[in-house]
C-alpha positions in Angstrom: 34.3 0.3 -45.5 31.3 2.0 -45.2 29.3 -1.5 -44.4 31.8 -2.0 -41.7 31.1 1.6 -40.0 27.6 1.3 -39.9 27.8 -2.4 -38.0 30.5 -0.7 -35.5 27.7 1.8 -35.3 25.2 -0.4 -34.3 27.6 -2.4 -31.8 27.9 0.8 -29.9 24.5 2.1 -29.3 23.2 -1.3 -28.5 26.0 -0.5 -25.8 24.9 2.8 -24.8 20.8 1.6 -25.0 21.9 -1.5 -22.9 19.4 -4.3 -22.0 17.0 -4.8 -19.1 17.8 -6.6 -16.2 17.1 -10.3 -16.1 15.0 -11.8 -13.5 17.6 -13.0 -11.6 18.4 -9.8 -10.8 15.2 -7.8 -10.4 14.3 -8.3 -6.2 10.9 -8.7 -5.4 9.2 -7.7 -1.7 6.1 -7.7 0.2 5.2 -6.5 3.6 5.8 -9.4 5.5 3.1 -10.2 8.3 2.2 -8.7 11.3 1.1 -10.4 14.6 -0.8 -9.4 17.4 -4.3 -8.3 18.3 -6.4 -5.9 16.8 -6.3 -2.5 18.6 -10.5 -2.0 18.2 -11.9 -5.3 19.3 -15.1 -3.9 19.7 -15.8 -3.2 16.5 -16.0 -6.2 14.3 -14.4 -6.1 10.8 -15.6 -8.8 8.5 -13.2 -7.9 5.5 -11.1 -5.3 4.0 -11.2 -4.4 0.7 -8.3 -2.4 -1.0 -9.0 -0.5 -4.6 -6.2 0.8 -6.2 -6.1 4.3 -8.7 -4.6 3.1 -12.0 -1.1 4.3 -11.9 -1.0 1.9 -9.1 -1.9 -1.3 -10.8 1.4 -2.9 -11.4 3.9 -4.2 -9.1 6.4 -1.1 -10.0 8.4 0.4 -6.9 8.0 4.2 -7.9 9.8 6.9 -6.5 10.1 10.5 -6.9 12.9 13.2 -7.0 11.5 16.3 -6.0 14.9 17.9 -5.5 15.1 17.6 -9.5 12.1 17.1 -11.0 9.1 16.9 -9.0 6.6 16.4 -11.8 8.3 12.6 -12.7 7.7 9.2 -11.3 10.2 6.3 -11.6 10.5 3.2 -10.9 13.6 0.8 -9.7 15.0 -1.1 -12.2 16.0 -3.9 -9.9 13.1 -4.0 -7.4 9.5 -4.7 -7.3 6.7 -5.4 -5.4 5.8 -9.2 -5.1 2.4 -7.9 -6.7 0.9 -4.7 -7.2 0.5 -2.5 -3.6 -3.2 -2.5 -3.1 -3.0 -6.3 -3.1 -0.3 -6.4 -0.4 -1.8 -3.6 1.7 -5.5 -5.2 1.6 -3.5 -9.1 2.5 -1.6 -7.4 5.1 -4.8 -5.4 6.7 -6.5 -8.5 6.1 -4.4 -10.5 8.7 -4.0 -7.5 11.0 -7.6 -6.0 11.3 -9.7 -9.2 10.0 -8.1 -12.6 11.4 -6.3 -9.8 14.4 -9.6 -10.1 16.5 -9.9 -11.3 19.4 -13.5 -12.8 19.1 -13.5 -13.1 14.9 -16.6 -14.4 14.4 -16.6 -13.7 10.5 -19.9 -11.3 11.1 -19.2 -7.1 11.1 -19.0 -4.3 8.4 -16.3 -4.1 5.1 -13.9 -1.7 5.2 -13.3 -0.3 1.9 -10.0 1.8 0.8 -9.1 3.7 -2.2 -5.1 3.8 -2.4 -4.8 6.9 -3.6 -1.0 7.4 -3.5 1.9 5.2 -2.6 5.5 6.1 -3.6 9.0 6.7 -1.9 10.0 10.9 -2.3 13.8 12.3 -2.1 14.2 15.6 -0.9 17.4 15.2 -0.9 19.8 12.2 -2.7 20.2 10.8 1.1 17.6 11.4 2.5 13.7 9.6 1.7 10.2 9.2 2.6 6.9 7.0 2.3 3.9 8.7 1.6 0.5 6.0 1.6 -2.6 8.4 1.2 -5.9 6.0 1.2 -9.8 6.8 1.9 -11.2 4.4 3.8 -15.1 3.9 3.9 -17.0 2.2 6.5 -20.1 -0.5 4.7 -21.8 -3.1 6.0 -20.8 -6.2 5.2 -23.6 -6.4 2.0 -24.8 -3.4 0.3 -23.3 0.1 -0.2 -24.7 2.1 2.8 -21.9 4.1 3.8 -21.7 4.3 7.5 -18.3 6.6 8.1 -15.5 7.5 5.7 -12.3 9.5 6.1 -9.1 10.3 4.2 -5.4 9.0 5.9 -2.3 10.2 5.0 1.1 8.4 6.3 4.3 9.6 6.3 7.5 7.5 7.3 10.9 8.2 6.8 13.2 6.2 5.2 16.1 4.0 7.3 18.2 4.2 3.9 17.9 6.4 0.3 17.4 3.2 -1.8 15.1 0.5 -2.7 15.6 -1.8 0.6 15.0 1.7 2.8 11.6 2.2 0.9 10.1 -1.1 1.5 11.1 -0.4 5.2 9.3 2.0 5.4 6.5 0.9 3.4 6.2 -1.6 6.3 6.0 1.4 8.8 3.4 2.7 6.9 0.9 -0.1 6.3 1.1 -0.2 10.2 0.6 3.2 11.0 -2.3 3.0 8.9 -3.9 0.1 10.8 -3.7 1.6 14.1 -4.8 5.4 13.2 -7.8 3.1 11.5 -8.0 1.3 15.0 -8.2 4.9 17.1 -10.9 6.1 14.1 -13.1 3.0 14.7 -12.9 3.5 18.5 -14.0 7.1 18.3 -16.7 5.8 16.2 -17.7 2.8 18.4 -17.8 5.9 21.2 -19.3 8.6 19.0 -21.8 6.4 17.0 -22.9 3.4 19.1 -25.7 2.7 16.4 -22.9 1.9 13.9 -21.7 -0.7 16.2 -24.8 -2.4 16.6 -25.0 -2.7 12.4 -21.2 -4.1 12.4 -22.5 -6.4 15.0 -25.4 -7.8 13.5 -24.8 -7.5 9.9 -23.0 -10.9 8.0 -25.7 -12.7 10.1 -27.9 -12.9 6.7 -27.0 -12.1 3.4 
């Protein structure tokens, strides 16, 4: 009898523990691509590089409760990114910044990004929002001089409170971040004409 009990007991918490989804169910997404021209033609980009902090290395889909415990990430069960973020963000820069110009002539300065932060928030159980919070550093194309940097933080809200909402506006996001990049390297090209004479020159020799 007693034998009996303790393989009933077992039966039910490997009911209550349950089992991880299988791969058939987990979704996986990326940021889909993004045509058109780049907004700052005039100041050639030969590359984008995208560095990611370590809590960001895997292709997880964290979000955040801050109505209950603001202190705690999680991640969806059933969704992931088709890789981890920085490699989407720096493949979807890549083909809006890079491969976006006009007059790509594979000479110009590295831009260089530290994702710093990248998770969907709930204030609220219905309600939801990106943050992306990167650095970006201006280099030229060889070597580590640093020409410009400064810090972007993104904000988009959420079309739905769920997995499907958050890649939305993920989406939103990486764009946002490419055009507020576009209006910094314009104010540069203004500002600092001598950086756009290394951008432009630089790439030509290694």
């Amino acid at each position: 009898m007693k034998k009996v009990f303790l393989v009933f007991c077992t039966f039910l918490l490997a009911g209550c523990i349950g089992t991880p989804p299988r791969q058939s169910d987990i979704a996986f997404y990326d940021l889909g691509n993004l045509a058109g021209a780049w907004a700052a033609p005039g100041f050639p980009i030969a590359a984008v590089e995208v560095q990611a902090s370590s809590w960001l290395s895997t292709p997880a889909q964290l979000y955040r409760l801050t109505y209950a415990d603001n202190l705690r990430r999680r991640a969806y069960a059933t969704s992931r990114w088709a890789a981890p973020p920085a490699e989407l963000l720096e493949r979807f820069l890549q083909r809006r910044i890079v491969f976006g110009q006009p007059d790509f002539s594979g000479r110009g300065c590295r831009l260089q990004l530290k994702l710093d932060e990248i998770e969907q928030r709930f204030a609220t159980p219905q309600s939801s929002k990106i943050v992306l919070e990167v650095r970006a550093s201006l280099l030229p194309r060889y070597g580590e001089t640093l020409l410009a940097k400064r810090a972007f933080l993104i904000e988009k809200d959420a079309p739905a409170a769920d997995a499907q909402g958050g890649v939305a506006a993920t989406r939103e996001a990486a764009q946002a971040l490419a055009e507020e990049m576009a209006q910094w390297l314009g104010s540069l090209a203004r500002e600092r004409p001598q950086a756009v004479a290394v951008c432009k020159t630089t790439g030509e020799e290694k």
